[in-house]
C-alpha positions as CSV (number, residue, x, y, z in Angstrom):
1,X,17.4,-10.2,33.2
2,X,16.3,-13.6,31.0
3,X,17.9,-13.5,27.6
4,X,16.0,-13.4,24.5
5,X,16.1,-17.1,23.7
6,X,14.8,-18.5,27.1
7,X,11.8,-16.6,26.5
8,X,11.1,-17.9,23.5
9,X,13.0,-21.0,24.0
10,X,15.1,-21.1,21.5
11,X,12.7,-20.3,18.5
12,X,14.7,-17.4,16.1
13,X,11.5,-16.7,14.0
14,X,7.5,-16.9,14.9
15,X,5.1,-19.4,13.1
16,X,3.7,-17.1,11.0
17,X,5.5,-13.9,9.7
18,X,2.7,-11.6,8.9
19,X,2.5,-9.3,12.0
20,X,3.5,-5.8,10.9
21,X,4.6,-3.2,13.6
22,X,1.3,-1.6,12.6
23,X,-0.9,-4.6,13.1
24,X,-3.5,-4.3,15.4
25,X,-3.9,-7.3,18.3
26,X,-6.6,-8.3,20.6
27,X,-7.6,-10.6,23.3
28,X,-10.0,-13.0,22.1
29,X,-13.5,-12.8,24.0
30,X,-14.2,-16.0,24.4
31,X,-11.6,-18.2,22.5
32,X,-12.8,-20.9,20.8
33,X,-11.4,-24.0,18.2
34,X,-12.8,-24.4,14.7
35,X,-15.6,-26.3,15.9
36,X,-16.8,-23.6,18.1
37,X,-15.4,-26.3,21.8
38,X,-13.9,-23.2,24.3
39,X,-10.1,-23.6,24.3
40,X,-8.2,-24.6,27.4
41,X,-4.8,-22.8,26.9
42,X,-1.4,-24.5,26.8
43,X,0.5,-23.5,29.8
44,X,1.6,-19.6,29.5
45,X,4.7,-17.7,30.4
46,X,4.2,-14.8,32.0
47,X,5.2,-12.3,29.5
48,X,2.7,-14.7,26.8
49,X,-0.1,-13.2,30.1
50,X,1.6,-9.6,30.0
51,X,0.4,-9.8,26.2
52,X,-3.2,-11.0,26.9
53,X,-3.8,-8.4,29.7
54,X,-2.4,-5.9,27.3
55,X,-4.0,-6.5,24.8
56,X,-7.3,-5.9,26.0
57,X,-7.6,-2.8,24.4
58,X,-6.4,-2.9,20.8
59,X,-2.9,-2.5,20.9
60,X,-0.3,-2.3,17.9
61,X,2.7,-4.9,18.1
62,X,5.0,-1.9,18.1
63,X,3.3,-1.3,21.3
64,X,2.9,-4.3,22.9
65,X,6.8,-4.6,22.4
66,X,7.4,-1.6,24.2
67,X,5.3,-1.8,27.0
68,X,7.3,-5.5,27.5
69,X,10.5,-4.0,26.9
70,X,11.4,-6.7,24.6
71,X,12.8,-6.6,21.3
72,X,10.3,-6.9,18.5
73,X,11.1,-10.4,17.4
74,X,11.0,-11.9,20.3
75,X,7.0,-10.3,20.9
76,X,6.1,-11.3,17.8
77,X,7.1,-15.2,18.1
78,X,5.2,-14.8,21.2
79,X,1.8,-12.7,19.4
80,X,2.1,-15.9,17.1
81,X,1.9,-18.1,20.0
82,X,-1.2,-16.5,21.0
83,X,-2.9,-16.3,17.8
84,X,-2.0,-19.7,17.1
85,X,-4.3,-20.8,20.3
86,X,-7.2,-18.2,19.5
87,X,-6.2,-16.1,22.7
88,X,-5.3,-13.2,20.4
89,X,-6.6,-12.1,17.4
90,X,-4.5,-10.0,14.9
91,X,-5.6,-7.7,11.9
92,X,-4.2,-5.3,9.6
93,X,-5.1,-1.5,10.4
94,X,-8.0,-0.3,9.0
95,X,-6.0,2.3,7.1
96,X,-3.9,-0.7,5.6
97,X,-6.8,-2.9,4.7
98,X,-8.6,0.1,2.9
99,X,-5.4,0.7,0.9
100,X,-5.2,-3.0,0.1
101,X,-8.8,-3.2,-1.5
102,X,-8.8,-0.9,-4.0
103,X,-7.5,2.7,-2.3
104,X,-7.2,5.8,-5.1
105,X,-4.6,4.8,-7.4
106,X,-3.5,8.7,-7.7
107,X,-3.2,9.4,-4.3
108,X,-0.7,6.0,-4.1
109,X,1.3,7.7,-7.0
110,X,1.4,11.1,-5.4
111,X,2.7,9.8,-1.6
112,X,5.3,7.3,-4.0
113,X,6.6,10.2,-5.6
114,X,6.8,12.4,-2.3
115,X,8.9,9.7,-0.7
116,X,10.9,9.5,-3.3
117,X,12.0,13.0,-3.5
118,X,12.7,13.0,0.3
């Protein structure tokens, strides 16, 4: 058993905080910088290769944390890890990006005021 930390080594919180459990990840096909030069990856644990090998088929971070047993925070400093390389590439569900760009305002109000009266 390797505790949390070591796996991250030491980091509490990922680089960038905007991986939902519902956000979608996938291995990059051929990653590449900014200026379109292949990248050569930094040197990867092996749960950072679980995640690639994963993650071949889309995979949600909720799932991608299961199937590592490992608690959610500590995947997702890892998915940032990734990302931040171009091995991975994250987006929000298309459900979740149609709702953010302009989804039926009455059908928003109508599952608002269904939670509510649960």
């Amino acid at each position: 058993m390797v505790r949390p930390y070591t796996i991250t080594r030491g980091r509490t919180a990922p680089e960038r905080d905007d991986f939902t459990l519902i956000t979608v990840l996938r291995t990059a096909d051929e990653p590449r910088d900014g200026r379109g030069v292949p990248l050569r990856p930094a040197r990867l644990q092996p749960e950072h290769r679980m995640i690639l090998d994963r993650c071949r088929r889309p995979a949600a971070v909720a799932e991608v944390a299961a199937d590592l047993d490992l608690p959610v925070s500590v995947t997702k400093i890892l998915l940032a890890d990734l990302v931040g390389q171009g091995l991975l590439t994250a987006r929000a569900p298309l459900s979740v990006a149609r709702a953010a760009g302009g989804a039926d305002r009455g059908l928003l109000a109508a599952v608002r005021d269904g939670l509510r009266r649960l």
